[in-house]
C-alpha positions in Angstrom: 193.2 -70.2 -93.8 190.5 -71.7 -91.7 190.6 -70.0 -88.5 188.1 -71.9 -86.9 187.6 -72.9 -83.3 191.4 -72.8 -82.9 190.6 -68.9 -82.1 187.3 -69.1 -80.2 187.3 -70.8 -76.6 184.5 -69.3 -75.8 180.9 -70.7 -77.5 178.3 -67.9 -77.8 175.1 -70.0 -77.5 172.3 -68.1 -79.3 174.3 -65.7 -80.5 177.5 -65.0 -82.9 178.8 -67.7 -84.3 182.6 -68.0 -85.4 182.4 -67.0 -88.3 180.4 -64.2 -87.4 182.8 -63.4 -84.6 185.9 -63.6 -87.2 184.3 -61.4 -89.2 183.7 -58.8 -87.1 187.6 -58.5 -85.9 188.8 -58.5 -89.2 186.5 -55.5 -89.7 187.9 -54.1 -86.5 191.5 -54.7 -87.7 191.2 -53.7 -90.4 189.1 -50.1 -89.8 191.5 -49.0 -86.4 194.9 -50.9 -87.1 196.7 -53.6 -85.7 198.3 -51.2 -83.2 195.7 -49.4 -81.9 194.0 -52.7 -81.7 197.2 -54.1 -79.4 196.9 -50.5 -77.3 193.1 -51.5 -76.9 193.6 -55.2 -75.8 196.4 -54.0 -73.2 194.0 -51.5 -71.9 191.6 -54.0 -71.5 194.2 -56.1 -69.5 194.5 -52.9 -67.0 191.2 -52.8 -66.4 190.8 -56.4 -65.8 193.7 -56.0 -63.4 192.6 -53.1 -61.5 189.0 -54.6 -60.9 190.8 -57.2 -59.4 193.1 -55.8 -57.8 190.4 -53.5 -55.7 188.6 -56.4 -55.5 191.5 -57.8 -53.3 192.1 -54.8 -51.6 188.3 -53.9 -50.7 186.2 -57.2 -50.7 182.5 -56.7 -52.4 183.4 -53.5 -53.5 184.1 -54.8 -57.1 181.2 -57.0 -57.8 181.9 -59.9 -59.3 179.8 -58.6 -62.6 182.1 -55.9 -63.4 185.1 -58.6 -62.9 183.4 -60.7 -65.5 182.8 -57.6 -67.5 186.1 -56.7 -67.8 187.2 -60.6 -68.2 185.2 -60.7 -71.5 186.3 -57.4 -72.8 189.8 -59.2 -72.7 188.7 -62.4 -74.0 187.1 -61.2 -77.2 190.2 -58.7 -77.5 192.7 -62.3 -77.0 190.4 -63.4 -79.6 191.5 -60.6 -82.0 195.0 -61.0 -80.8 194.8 -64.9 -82.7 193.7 -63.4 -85.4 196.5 -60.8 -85.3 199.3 -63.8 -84.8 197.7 -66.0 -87.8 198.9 -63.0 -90.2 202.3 -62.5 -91.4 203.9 -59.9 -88.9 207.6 -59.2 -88.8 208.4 -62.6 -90.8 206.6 -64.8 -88.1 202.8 -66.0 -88.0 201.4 -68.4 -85.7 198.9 -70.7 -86.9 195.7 -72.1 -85.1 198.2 -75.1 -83.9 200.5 -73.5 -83.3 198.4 -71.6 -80.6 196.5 -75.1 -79.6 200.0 -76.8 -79.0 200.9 -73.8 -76.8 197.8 -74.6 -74.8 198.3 -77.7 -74.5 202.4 -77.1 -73.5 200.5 -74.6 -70.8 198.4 -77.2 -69.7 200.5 -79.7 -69.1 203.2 -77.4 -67.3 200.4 -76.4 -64.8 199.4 -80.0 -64.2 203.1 -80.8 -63.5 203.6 -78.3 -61.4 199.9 -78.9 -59.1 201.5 -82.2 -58.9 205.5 -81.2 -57.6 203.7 -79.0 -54.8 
C-alpha cells in the first residue's frame, strides 16, 4: 500500500522525506511493538498536556519552545499511529482515505459549528 502523504501533514523541508519518514516507523514498530509504541505516543500526549497545562497555570514559565517540542514529539508519534491503523489490527484497518475523509468530516464539523456560535 502506498502510504504516502495521506500519513504526513507535516513537510520536512531539507530534511526526511516520506518515505524516509515511513521507513523509519516501520523500523520503530517493528523493533519495540505496536504496544509499547501506543504507551509511547500516550506519553507523549501527557507531556504535551502538562506543558500546557503549566503554561495556563504559570504564564512564560513554559516557553513556548518546549510547547512546540512536545507538540512534535506527538505529531511524529500520530504519524506512527497512521501507520499502525493502515495494518490489519483486530479485523479492522484504516486506509490513508479513510483517515483523509475523517479530516475532512472534522473539518467540516468545526466549520459548522464556528458558524452556529
Amino acid at each position: 500500500m502506498d502510504y504516502g502523504h495521506y500519513i504526513f501533514p507535516v513537510q520536512v523541508e531539507g530534511g526526511y522525506t516520506e518515505e524516509e519518514r515511513l521507513k523509519i516507523y516501520k523500523e520503530a514498530v517493528k523493533k519495540w511493538g505496536v504496544e509499547l509504541q501506543m504507551s509511547v505516543m500516550v506519553e507523549e500526549m501527557a507531556e504535551l498536556t502538562k506543558a500546557i497545562m503549566k503554561d495556563k497555570r504559570k504564564p512564560c514559565v513554559v516557553s513556548a519552545e518546549k510547547i512546540l517540542e512536545e507538540a512534535v514529539d506527538v505529531l511524529l508519534m500520530l504519524e506512527q499511529l497512521f501507520l499502525i491503523l493502515a495494518t490489519p489490527k483486530c479485523g479492522f484497518m484504516q486506509t490513508p482515505t479513510d483517515i483523509q475523509n475523517m479530516v475532512k468530516y472534522k473539518l467540516k464539523r468545526t466549520e459548522r459549528r464556528i458558524k452556529e456560535e
